[in-house]
C-alpha positions, 0 to 999 in steps of 0.5 A: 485398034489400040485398047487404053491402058488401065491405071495400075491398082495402087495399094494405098489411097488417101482420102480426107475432108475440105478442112484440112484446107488442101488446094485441089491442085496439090489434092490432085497432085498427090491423089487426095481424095477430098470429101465436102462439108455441108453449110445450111444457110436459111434452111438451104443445104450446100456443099462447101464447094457451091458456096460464095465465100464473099456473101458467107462472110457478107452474112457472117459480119451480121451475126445474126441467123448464122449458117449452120454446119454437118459433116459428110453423110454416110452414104458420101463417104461410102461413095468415095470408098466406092470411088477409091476401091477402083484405084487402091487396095486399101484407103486411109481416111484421115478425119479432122478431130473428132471432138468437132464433129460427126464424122468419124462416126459416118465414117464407121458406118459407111466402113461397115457397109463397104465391108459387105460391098467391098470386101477386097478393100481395106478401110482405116479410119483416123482421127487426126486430133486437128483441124486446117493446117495440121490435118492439111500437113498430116494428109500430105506426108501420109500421101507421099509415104505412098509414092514412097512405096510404103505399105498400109502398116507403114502408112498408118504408123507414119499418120499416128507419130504424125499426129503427136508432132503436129502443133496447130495454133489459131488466132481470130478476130473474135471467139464470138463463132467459136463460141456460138458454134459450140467449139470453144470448151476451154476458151469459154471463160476467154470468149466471156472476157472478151465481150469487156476487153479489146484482145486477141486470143491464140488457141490451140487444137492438135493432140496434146489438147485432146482434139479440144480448143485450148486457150495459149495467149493473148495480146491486144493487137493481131500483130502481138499474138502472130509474134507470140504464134512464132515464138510458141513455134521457135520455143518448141522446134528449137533449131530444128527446120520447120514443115508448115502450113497456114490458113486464113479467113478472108485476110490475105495480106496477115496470112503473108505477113505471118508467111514472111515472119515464120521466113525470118525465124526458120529455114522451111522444109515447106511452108503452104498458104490457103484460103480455108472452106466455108465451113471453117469460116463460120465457125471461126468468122472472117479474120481467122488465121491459122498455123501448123507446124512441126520439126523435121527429126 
């Protein structure tokens, strides 16, 4: 009789949130741990995962009793550390920006607990300053440092000079979820401005904003502000090659479009396309498209 070999203890785990809007075939891959927001619709709490996306956005059009959201609990994340403690030494849990959500604060509390459960684990909590395609590119060079054989310390100053590379632009339909949601701190004057003139607005959200939505650049149709979002890229990589990411909300066809732009202007180390979870979508409504990037050294 032959007894199943053990997977060998690993020494670091990842692990992050669905808003970095990593597909479970590339979380699977790297052996991301991926933790679920909540959407509370009508009272009613889901996981982003038991969501049907074509009747959130049915709902979300309506703009009336929109859904809500919240961040995984503190026990959740305490049993993901669980999870994760039967595989690694040391997990990494890398947050979307902190400014949005509650979550770090979980996370500190469940890290507390796991230091009385799981005293042999390490635990580091990061905010990534980000959100969708900038934590999504974050996330990923941290779970390919480990196949690199790079220890914790290692890891954890590879995330942190990632976070001040990462750039992370956002164009909508409209600031109206934004703004609802209550995520649009600078950009409120925009969003008001909005509701009296037809334009498109380009946000920012990554370190250099401080984690917060910042407003960039305007223009009258979705074509001018995703030109306006390669340029902004081009002006800050230069000649450098490009690692990219981009989400949308229910538009596929402007997600490609963007793809095949960002093409044209750059050679891409990478360049990853995604749908992003529901938790983004009602924040941010249907026609959302987010960019990523940063420029290889």
């Amino acid at each position: 009789m032959y007894l199943k070999k053990r997977e060998a203890m690993k020494e670091v785990a990842i692990m992050t949130d669905d808003i970095a809007t990593i597909a479970p075939e590339m979380a699977q891959k790297f052996g991301i741990r991926i933790i679920p927001y909540h959407v509370v619709i009508d009272g009613k709490d889901y996981l982003d995962t038991e969501i049907d996306m074509g009747r959130l956005y049915a709902r979300l059009r309506r703009k009336e009793n929109l859904p809500t959201t919240a961040p995984p609990n503190t026990r959740e994340i305490l049993d993901a550390y669980h999870e994760l403690s039967q595989r690694a030494k040391a997990i990494i849990h890398i947050s979307m920006t902190s400014v949005f959500t509650a979550q770090c604060q979980a996370a500190t509390q469940a890290k507390e607990i796991a230091s009385e459960e799981l005293p042999s684990t390490t635990i580091e909590i990061i905010d990534s300053q980000t959100v969708g395609p900038g934590q999504l590119l974050i996330t990923l060079e941290a779970a390919k440092a480990i196949t690199q054989g790079k220890n914790i310390k290692e890891i954890i100053k590879l995330v942190n000079q990632m976070i001040l590379k990462i750039n992370l632009l956002d164009i909508r339909d409209t600031l109206f979820y934004l703004d609802k949601g209550g995520r649009i701190f600078e950009a409120k004057p925009w969003a008001e401005a909005e509701q009296a003139s037809s334009f498109r607005t380009i946000t920012e959200i990554d370190a250099s904003t401080g984690g917060k939505t910042k407003p960039m650049a305007r223009a009258k149709t979705k074509n001018q502000v995703m030109r306006k979002m390669v340029d902004i890229a081009r002006e800050r990589v230069g000649n450098k090659r490009l690692h990219a990411a981009i989400s949308h909300a229910n538009v596929p066809e402007q997600a490609e479009q963007l793809r095949k732009m960002v093409l044209s202007h750059f050679q891409c180390d990478e360049l990853y396309v995604n749908e992003v979870p529901a938790t983004i979508a009602v924040h941010n409504g249907e026609g959302l498209i987010e960019f990523g990037f940063y420029g290889s050294d």
